[in-house]
MIDO-436068 format. One record per residue (C-alpha): residue in one letter; x, y, z. Coordinates in steps of 0.05 Angstrom, whole numbers, padded with zeros to 5 digits, always signed. Each point is the difference from the previous one (the first is absolute). Example, Ala and Ser with C-alpha at 12.3 -4.5 7.8 and 13.67 -1.06 7.14 Angstrom:
BEGIN
A+00246-00090+00156
S+00027+00069-00013
END
This chain:
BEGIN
X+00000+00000+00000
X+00053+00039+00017
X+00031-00006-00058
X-00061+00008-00051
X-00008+00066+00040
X+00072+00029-00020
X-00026-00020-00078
X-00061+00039+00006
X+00041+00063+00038
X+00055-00010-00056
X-00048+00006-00066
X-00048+00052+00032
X+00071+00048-00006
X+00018-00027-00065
X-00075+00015-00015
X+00008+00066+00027
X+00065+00023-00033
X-00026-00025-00068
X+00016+00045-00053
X-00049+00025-00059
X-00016-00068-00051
X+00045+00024-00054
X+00062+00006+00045
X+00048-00052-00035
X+00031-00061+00038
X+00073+00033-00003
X+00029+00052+00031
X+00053+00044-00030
X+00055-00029+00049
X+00037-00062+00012
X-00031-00059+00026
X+00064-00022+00049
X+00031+00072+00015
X+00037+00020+00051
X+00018+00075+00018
X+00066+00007+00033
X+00033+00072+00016
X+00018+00035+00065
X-00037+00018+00060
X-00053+00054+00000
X+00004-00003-00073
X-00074-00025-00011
X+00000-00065-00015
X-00072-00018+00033
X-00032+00065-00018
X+00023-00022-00085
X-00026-00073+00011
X-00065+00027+00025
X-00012+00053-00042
X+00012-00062-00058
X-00048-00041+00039
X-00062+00053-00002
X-00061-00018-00012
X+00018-00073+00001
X-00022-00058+00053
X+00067-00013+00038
X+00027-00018+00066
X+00059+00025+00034
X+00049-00046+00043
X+00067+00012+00036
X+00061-00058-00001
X+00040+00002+00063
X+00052-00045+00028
X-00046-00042+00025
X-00050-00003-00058
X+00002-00081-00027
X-00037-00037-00062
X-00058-00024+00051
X-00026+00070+00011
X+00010+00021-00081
X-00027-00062-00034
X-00043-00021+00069
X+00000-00067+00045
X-00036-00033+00050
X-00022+00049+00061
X-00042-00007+00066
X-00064+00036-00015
X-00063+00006+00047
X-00062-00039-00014
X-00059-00029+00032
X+00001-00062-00020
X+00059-00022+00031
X-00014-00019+00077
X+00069+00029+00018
X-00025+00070-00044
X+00059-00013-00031
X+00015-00021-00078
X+00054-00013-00054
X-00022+00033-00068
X+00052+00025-00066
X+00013+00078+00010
X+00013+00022-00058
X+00058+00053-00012
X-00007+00067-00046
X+00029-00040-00053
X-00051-00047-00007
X-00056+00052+00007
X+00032+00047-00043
X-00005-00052-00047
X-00070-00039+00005
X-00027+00076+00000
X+00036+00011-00070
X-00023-00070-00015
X-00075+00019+00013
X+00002+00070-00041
X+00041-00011-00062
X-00015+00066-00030
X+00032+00033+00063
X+00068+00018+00010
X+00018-00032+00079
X+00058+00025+00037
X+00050-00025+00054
X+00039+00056+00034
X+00063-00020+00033
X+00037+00054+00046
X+00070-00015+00024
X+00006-00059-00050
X+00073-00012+00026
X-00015+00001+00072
X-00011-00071-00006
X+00025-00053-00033
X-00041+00001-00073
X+00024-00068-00021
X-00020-00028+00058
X-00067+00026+00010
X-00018-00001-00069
X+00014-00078+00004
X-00024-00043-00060
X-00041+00062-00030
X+00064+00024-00022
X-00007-00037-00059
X-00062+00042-00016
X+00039+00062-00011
X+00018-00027-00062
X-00053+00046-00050
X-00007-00022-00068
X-00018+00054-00064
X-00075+00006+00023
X+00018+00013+00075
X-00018-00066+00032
X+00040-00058+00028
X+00054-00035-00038
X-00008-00061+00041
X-00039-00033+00053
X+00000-00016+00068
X-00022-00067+00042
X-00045+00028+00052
X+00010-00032+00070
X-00063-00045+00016
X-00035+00057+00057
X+00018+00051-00055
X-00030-00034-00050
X-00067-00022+00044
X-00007+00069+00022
X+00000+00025-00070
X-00052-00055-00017
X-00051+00030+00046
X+00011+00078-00009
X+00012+00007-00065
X-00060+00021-00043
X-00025-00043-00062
X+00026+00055-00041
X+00068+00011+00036
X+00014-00080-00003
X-00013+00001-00078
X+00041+00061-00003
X+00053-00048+00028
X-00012-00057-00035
X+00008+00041-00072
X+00063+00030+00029
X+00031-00059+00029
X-00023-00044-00059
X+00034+00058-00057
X+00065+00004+00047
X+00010-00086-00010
X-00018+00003-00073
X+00050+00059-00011
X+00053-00044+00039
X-00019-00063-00027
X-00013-00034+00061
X-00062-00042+00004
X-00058+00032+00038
X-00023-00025+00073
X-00066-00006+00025
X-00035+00068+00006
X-00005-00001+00071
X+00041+00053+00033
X+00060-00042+00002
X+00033+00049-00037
X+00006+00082-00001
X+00023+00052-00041
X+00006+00078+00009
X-00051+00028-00051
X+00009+00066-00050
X-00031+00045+00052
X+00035-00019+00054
X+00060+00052+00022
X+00053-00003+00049
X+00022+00065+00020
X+00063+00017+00053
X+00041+00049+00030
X+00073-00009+00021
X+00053+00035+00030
X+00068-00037-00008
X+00046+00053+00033
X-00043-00013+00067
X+00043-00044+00047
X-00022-00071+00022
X-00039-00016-00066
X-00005-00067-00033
X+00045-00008-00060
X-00037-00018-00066
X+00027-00050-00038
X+00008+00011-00080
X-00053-00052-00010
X-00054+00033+00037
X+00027+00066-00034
X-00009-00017-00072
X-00077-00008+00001
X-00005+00065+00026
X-00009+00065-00033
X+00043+00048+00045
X-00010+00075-00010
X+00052+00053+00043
X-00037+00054+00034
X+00051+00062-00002
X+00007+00049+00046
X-00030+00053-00020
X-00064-00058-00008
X-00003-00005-00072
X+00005-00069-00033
X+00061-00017-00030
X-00009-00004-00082
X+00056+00001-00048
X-00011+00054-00057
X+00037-00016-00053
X-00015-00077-00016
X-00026-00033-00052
X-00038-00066+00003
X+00010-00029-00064
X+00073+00017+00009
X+00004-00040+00061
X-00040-00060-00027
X+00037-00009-00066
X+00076+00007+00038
X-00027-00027+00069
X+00050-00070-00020
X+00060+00039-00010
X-00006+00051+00062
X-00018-00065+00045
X+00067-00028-00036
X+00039+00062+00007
X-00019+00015+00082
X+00023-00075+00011
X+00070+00018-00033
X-00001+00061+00037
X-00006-00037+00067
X+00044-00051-00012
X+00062+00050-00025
X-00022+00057+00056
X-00030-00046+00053
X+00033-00021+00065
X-00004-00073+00010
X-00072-00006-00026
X-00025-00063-00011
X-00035-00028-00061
X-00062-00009+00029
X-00013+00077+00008
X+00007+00018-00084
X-00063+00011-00039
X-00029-00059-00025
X-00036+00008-00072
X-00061-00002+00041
X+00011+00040+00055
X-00058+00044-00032
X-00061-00040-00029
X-00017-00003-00058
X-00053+00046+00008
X+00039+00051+00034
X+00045-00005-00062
X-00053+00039-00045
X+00011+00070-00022
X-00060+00020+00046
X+00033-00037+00064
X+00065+00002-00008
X+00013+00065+00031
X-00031-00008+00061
X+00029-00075+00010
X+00074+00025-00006
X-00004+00059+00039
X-00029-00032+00060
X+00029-00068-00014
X+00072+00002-00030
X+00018+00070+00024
X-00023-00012+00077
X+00027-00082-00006
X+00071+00025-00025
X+00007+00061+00050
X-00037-00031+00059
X+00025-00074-00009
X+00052-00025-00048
X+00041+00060-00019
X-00009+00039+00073
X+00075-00006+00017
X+00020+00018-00057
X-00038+00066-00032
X+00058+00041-00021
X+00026-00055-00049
X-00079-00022-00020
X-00032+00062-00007
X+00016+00072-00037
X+00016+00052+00062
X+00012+00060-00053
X+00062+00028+00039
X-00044+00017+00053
X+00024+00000+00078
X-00055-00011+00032
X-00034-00074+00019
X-00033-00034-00062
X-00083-00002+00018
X-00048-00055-00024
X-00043+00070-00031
X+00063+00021-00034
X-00002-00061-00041
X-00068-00002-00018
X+00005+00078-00013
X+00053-00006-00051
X-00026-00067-00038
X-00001+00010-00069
X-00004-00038-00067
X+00034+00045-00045
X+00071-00012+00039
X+00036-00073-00011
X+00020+00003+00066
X-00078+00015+00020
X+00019+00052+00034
X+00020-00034+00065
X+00053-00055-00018
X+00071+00013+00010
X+00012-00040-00075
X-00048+00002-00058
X-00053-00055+00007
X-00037+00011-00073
X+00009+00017-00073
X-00030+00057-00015
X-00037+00000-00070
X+00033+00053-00040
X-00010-00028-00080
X+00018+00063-00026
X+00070-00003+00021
X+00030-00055-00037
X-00016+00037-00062
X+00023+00053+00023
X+00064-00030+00009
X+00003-00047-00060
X-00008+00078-00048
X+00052+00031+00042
X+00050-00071-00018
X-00024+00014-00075
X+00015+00073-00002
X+00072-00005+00027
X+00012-00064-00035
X-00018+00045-00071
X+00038+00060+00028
X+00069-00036+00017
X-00012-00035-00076
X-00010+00076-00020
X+00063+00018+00028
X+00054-00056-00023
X-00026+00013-00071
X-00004-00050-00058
X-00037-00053+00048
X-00070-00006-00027
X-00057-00026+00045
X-00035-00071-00022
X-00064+00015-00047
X-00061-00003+00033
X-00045-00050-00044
X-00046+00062-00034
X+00066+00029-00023
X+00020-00066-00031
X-00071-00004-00028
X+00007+00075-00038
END
């Protein structure tokens, strides 16, 4: 009862925040994002601005904070049929009625709001539902995940008729798409849906934080909150660029680390898919590198290292995580940032360029030792 009452409460809200019908499914943000800048620079006041009008809930990780109270477990609850007034029931976390909620309205974007994401350990708490952070083109779950049998009996009772087909088209898409053969339709398996986003704040610099491993990392979409509390969005950068070279500046960084790194093992060098395939596009592909390659190499694999890794410019004063997004840019080889070039820039007006100039000195030094006749070209031979 207890339980079928926190259901009710839940999509009365959700009921309540609804939007007007013709608001689309997607929000103009990313579905895994996490905002990370300094103190006081308005990290919660951005993420719930973003949120608006939208159904969401807002939790806080702490030291403390474990996988049974995100996903849920089994609690003592009260209840009158029990002669001790006492009961076991599943209580389910914000994850799990973040997502039945977006599960039950389709056609309505859903948010989770994570404060302090780092004050706890993510991997950890985020357990086996990890694996859902993997988002495929359309938004929704790369793979699936076995659902522990409470978990999956609690889902069996409170999900609506509507929410379990919802879940049964997703899950049933996700094992086509993967080729695995599909289970039985009955909550054994779940999947984060389209509409369903994670959003977080994070503070790094704060002491006594839980590391983040490069994992976790990589299925987020990090975004630097500067000081002055602007987002942090290179300029001068072309998609397409990106895209087309996005081989041979993965290929070029690696050499980079390996000749300037200190003592860096393999392990931490771009792998060709280090960035989806979908961040790969023209239309991702700016985003993905700037909070995904630029924050990996100066955060993780090339943080010892920066003066040999990265372009300082001559300046004096400490290199800045904004400094490198500030000065990104496609129409450099060395993008702007890298100590060596990392791309060829397409210039196909300079070989001929060059090739005239050859031909033009070529005829003048002829010119000037006098009696040496240049080869016929084939219309002369013709006339």
């Amino acid at each position: 009862m207890y339980a079928k009452l926190q259901r009710l409460n839940s999509r009365a809200k959700a009921q309540h925040h609804k939007p007007p019908e013709h608001t689309p499914a997607t929000i103009n943000a990313p579905r895994n994002w996490i905002l990370f800048g300094a103190p006081g620079t308005g990290k919660s006041y951005t993420i719930n601005k973003a949120a608006g009008q939208y159904p969401h809930r807002r939790i806080t990780f702490h030291p403390d904070y474990t996988y049974a109270q995100f996903v849920g477990s089994y609690k003592p609850v009260v209840s009158s049929e029990s002669s001790s007034g006492i009961t076991y029931d599943f209580a389910p976390g914000p994850f799990v009625d973040t997502l039945i909620e977006a599960l039950d309205q389709p056609t309505i974007p859903h948010i989770l709001i994570i404060e302090e994401i780092n004050r706890a350990d993510p991997a950890a708490v985020f357990g086996d539902v990890f694996q859902l952070l993997d988002r495929s083109g359309s938004g929704s779950s790369e793979y699936t995940v076995h659902t522990s049998p409470e978990l999956k009996n609690y889902l069996r009772i409170n999900l609506s008729d509507e929410a379990k087909q919802n879940l049964r088209a997703l899950v049933s898409d996700i094992d086509k798409r993967s080729g695995d053969a599909p289970e039985a339709s009955d909550c054994s398996e779940i999947a984060i849906p389209s509409n369903m986003y994670i959003w977080a704040s994070m503070n790094s610099a704060d002491q006594g934080v839980f590391p983040m491993d490069t994992a976790f990392k990589r299925r987020w979409t990090f975004q630097y909150l500067a000081i002055d509390g602007n987002v942090m969005e290179p300029k001068d950068v072309e998609g397409v660029i990106l895209s087309n070279h996005w081989d041979e500046i993965r290929t070029n960084i690696n050499l980079l680390i390996k000749d300037g790194g200190q003592d860096i093992p393999e392990d931490k060098l771009l792998g060709q898919y280090f960035l989806s395939s979908n961040e790969q596009t023209a239309d991702n592909i700016v985003q993905a590198f700037s909070s995904k390659v630029i924050m990996y190499l100066f955060e993780d694999a090339a943080r010892y290292c920066r003066p040999q890794i990265f372009n300082t410019d001559g300046s004096q004063g400490q290199l800045y995580l904004s400094d490198l997004l500030t000065n990104l840019s496609t129409s450099k080889p060395n993008l702007g940032i890298f100590a060596n070039p990392v791309m060829t820039l397409e210039t196909s007006a300079e070989p001929k360029e060059t090739n005239q100039s050859i031909t033009d000195e070529t005829t003048e030094s002829s010119e000037e030792q006098g009696g040496t006749e240049s080869p016929e070209s084939p219309e002369e031979s013709a006339e």
